[in-house]
C-alpha angles and dihedrals in degrees: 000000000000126000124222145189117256117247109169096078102137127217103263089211095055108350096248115148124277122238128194117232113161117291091355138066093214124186116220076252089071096250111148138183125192120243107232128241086248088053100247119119127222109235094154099106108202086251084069098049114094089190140019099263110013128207145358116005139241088253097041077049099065105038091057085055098056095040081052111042082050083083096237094127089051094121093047093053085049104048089040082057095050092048097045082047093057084049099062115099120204089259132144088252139006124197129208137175139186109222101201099008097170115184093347106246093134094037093052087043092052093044096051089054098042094056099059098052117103115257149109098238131124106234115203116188128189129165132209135201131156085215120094094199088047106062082038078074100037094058089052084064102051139015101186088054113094097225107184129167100238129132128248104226083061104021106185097234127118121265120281089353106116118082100188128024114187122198111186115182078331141138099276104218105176101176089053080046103058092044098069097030118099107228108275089038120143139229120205116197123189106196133180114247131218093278099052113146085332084163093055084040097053093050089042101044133041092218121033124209125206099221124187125214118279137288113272095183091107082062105052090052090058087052108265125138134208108226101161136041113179119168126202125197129175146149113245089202123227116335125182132240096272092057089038085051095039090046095050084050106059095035126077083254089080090064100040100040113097118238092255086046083052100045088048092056093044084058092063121112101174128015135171112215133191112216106207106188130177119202114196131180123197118177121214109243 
């Protein structure tokens, strides 16, 4: 498959079309943001923000790239490659962005297996993440990917332009969704299930919930469909305190658990953890 360059970014300002022109994305209105030294581009404008550095931290940040360059996740990354593979059509060019991409471990990983498949089709990425360390991070992985700080519930992309979305572990915004998909497009949400890291929870938490993934109802009623369910489950075997510490930071768990429930975990030198994943897949009609 080739790979190209993504040219349906949208101005975030009046959703006009983004041009390249050296160091800049500018709009016909004049409008211009600089292309960073790392290669990402800022489209979050201060009226999107809802606080003064959104997202997910430098030091969130950090802890999710070494838990995920250990190689843990592996299976996840693979199957999520398999499945965003069965999704492409022969067609002249295919799409695909990362809402929520974070640091771009499953994007890269997704890209690099995508490359090397046979095709004739033309392959776009683009990541998105709110967080501006984040997509720091992101740009150190790819090149060839598009990473730009933008939001989900207003992704600065142009209109029915994006064939694939992926949303792995990420903030689900359907109505900023459904703008940018062509119809037949296709979201693909990657989702924990009610045994996720029971073992980190238990130690975390006095009482445990089995909770199932969420509700797609809201997005039914918009007109997708869900026409694929596939669970994962998998041990990592054992893994050490730095790993244990390193996963509790860059997961929700850092901000519920209670400080005992912290300390205790912290405390922790070995631990054996079940990873229970959903994949689901819903197409725009």
């Amino acid at each position: 498959m080739n790979i190209i360059k993504a040219h349906n970014l949208a101005c975030p300002i009046d959703g006009n079309q983004l041009e390249f022109h050296e160091k800049q994305l500018t709009c016909e209105n004049g409008h211009a943001f600089d292309i960073a030294r790392q290669g990402y581009v800022n489209l979050l404008p201060v009226q999107h923000k809802r606080s003064k550095q959104p997202g997910d931290s430098k030091e969130m940040v950090l802890a999710r790239t070494q838990f995920l360059n250990s190689g843990l996740y592996e299976p996840i990354a693979n199957k999520l490659a398999d499945i965003v593979f069965a999704q492409i059509k022969d067609e002249k060019e295919t799409c695909l962005m990362d809402a929520g991409c974070g640091e771009g471990y499953y994007f890269d990983f997704v890209f690099n297996a995508l490359k090397d498949k046979e095709g004739s089709s033309d392959l776009s990425f683009i990541g998105l993440d709110i967080s501006k360390p984040a997509i720091v991070e992101s740009a150190k992985r790819n090149k060839q990917i598009t990473w730009i700080v933008g939001t989900n519930r207003q992704p600065p992309v142009e209109p029915a332009s994006v064939d694939i979305i992926l949303c792995v572990f990420g903030f689900q915004s359907f109505e900023g969704f459904n703008k940018i998909l062509k119809p037949g497009g296709k979201i693909i949400l990657i989702e924990p299930g009610p045994d996720h890291l029971k073992e980190l929870r238990e130690i975390i938490y006095s009482k445990v919930k089995k909770t199932e993934p969420p509700d797609l109802s809201s997005a039914q009623e918009m007109g997708f469909s869900i026409v694929d369910v596939q669970p994962l489950q998998f041990k990592t075997g054992i893994i050490n305190n730095e790993k244990i510490n390193n996963l509790l930071l860059m997961t929700p768990h850092l901000y519920r658990a209670t400080k005992a429930g912290k300390e205790a975990a912290g405390d922790l030198r070995e631990l054996d953890l079940t990873v229970d994943i959903v994949f689901r897949v819903l197409e725009k009609k």
